[in-house]
C-alpha positions in Angstrom: 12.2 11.6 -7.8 9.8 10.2 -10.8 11.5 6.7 -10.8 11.2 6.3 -6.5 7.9 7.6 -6.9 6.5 5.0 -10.0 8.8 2.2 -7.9 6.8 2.8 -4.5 3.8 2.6 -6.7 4.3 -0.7 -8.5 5.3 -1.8 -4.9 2.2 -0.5 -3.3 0.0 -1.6 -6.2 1.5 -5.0 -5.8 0.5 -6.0 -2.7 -2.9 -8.0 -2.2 -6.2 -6.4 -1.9 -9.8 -7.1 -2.1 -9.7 -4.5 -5.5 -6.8 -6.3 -7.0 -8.4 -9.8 -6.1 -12.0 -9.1 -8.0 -9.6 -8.1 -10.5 -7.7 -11.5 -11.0 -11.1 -13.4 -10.4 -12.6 -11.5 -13.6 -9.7 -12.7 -15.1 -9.9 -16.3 -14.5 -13.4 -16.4 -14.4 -14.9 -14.5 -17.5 -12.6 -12.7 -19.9 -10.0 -10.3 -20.2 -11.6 -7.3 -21.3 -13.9 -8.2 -18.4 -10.5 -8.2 -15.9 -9.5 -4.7 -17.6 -13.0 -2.9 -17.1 -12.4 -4.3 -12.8 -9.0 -2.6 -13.6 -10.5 0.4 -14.8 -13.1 0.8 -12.5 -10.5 0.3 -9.7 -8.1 3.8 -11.4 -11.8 5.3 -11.6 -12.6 4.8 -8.0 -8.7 5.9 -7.0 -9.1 8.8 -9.6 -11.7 10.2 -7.3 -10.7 9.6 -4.1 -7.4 11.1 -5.2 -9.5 14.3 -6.5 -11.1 14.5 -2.8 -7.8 14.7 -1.3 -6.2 16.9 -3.4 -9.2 19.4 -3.2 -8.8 19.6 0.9 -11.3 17.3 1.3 -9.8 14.3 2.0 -8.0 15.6 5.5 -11.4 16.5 6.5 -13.2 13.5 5.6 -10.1 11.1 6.9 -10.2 12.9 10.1 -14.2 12.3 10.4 -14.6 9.1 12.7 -18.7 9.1 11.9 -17.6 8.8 8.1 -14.8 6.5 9.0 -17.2 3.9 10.0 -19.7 4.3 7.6 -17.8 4.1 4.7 -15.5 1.4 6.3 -19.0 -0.7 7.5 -20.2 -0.5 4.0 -17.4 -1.6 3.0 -16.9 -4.8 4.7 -21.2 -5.5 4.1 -20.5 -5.2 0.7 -17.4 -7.6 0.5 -18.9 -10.1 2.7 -21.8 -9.9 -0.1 -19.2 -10.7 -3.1 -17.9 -13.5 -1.0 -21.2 -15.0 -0.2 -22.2 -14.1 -4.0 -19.1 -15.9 -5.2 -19.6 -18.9 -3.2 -23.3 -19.6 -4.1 -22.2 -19.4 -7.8 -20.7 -22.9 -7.4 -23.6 -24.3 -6.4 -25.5 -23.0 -9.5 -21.9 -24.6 -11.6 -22.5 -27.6 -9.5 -25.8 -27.9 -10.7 -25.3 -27.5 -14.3 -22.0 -29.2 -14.4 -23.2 -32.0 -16.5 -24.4 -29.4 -18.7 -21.6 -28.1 -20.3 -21.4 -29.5 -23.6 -22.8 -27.5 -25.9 -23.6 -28.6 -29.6 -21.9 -27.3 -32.4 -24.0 -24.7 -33.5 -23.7 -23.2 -30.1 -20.0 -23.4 -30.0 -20.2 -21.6 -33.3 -21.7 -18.7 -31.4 -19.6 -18.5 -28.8 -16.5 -18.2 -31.1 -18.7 -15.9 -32.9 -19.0 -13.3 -29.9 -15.4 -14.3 -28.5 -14.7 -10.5 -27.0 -18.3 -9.1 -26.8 -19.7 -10.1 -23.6 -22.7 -8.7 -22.9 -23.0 -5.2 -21.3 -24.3 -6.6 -17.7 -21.4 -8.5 -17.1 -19.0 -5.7 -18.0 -21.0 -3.1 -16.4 -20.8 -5.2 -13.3 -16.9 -5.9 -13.6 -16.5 -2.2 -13.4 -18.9 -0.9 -10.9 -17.9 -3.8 -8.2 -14.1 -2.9 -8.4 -15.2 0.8 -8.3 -17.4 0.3 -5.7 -14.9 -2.1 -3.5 -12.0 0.6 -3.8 -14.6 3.5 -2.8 -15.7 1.7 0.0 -12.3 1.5 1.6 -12.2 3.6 4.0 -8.1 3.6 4.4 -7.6 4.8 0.9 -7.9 8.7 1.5 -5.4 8.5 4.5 -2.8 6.6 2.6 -3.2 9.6 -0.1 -2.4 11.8 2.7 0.5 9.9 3.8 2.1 9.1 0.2 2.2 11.8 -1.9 3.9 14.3 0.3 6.5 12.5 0.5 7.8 12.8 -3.2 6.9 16.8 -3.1 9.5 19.4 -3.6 9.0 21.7 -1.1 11.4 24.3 -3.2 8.7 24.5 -6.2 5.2 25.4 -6.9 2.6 22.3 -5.5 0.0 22.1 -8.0 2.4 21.4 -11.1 3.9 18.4 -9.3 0.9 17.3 -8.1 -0.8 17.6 -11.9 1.9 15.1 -13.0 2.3 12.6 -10.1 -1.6 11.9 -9.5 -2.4 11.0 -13.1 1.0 9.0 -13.1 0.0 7.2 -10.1 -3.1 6.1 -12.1 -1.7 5.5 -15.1 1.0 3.1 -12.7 -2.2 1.3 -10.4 -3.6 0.2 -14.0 -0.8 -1.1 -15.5 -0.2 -3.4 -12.9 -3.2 -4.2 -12.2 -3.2 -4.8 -16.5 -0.4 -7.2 -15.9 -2.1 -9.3 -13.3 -5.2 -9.8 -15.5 -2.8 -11.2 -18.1 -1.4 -13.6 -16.1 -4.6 -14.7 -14.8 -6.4 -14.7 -18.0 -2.6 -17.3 -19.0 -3.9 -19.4 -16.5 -7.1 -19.7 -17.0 -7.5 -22.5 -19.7 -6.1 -24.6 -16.8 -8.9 -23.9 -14.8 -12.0 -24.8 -16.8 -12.9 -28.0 -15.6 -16.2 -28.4 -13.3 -13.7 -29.2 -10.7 -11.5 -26.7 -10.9 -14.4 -23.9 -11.8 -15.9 -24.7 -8.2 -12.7 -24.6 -6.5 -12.0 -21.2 -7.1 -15.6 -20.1 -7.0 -15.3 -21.6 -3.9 -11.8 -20.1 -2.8 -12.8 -16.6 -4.1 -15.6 -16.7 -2.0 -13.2 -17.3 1.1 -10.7 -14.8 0.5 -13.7 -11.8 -0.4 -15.5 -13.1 2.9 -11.7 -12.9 4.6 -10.8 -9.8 3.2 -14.4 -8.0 4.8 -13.9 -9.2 8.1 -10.7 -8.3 7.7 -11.5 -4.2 7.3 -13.6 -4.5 9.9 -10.8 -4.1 12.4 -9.5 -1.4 10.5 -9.3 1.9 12.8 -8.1 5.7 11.6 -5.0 5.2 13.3 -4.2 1.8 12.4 
């Protein structure tokens, strides 16, 4: 029952989503550790929706269509902000473009403080995955739907429950790990001017796409 359970996971996990996209963007973008703080604010965000539905709470909440479409509006206004966000941040690359040289004493610097971005950035890696995944308003009702089905009816419901819902999130952020490392591989391909506005550019697209996208969503759907 364990290994169907972490398999559906990894499957589930493995599909693309808005969370797993900001998550591969930190990666090619920025740095690792920056990717893994998106990946860990992702679990944190899952940990407590998770908790919710567990407590009761989430049947009650899931079945509320006022909080449906609150959470699920906020959600998509705050996607179609990282999109727009995302895309204006080529235009301030564009601008500086010519600038990236830097002279050897800054270069020493940067090799200096390789692995020590500054708080802001990582702060903001983690609160906009966290904030992405809490926002989905499908989340809860997949909870719902998923877990019951790899419950033994035959034994006691918390005990199972206390080792499949930390397993799921230990499962979500090793995949979501393993993503960032491949992105963070390809990366060195991608520093050009060229490249950098491309998928500034692309990013942009797919956040804007993936907002207007849970617009449609609907309780049922």
């Amino acid at each position: 029952m364990l290994i169907s359970f972490i398999l559906a996971t990894i499957l589930i996990t493995l599909m693309p989503g808005p969370s797993m996209l900001l998550v591969i963007f930190q990666a090619l973008q920025h740095r690792l550790s920056q990717a893994l703080l998106a990946a860990a604010g992702v679990v944190a965000a899952d940990a407590i929706l998770l908790a919710l539905t567990i407590s009761g709470l989430g049947p009650i909440l899931h079945s509320s269509a006022l909080l449906f479409e609150a959470v699920k509006w906020a959600g998509v206004i705050y996607l179609l902000y990282l999109g727009w966000q995302q895309i204006q941040s080529q235009a301030i690359a564009m601008k500086h473009s010519e600038d990236v040289q830097l002279d050897k004493q800054h270069q020493k610097y940067q090799n200096h403080s390789e692995g020590t971005e500054p708080y802001k950035q990582q702060k903001g890696a983690f609160w906009q995955a966290f904030s992405v995944t809490m926002l989905n308003p499908k989340i809860i009702g997949f909870f719902i739907a998923f877990f019951p089905q790899f419950i033994a009816q035959d034994q006691a419901l918390w005990p199972q429950l206390m080792i499949l819902a930390p397993l799921f999130l230990l499962v979500v952020f090793l995949v979501l790990a393993v993503y960032a490392l491949l992105a963070n591989q390809v990366a060195p391909w991608l520093q050009s001017a060229k490249a950098s506005l491309w998928l500034n550019r692309s990013g942009g697209v797919t956040l804007i796409g993936c907002g207007l996208a849970a617009s449609t969503l609907s309780r049922s759907a």
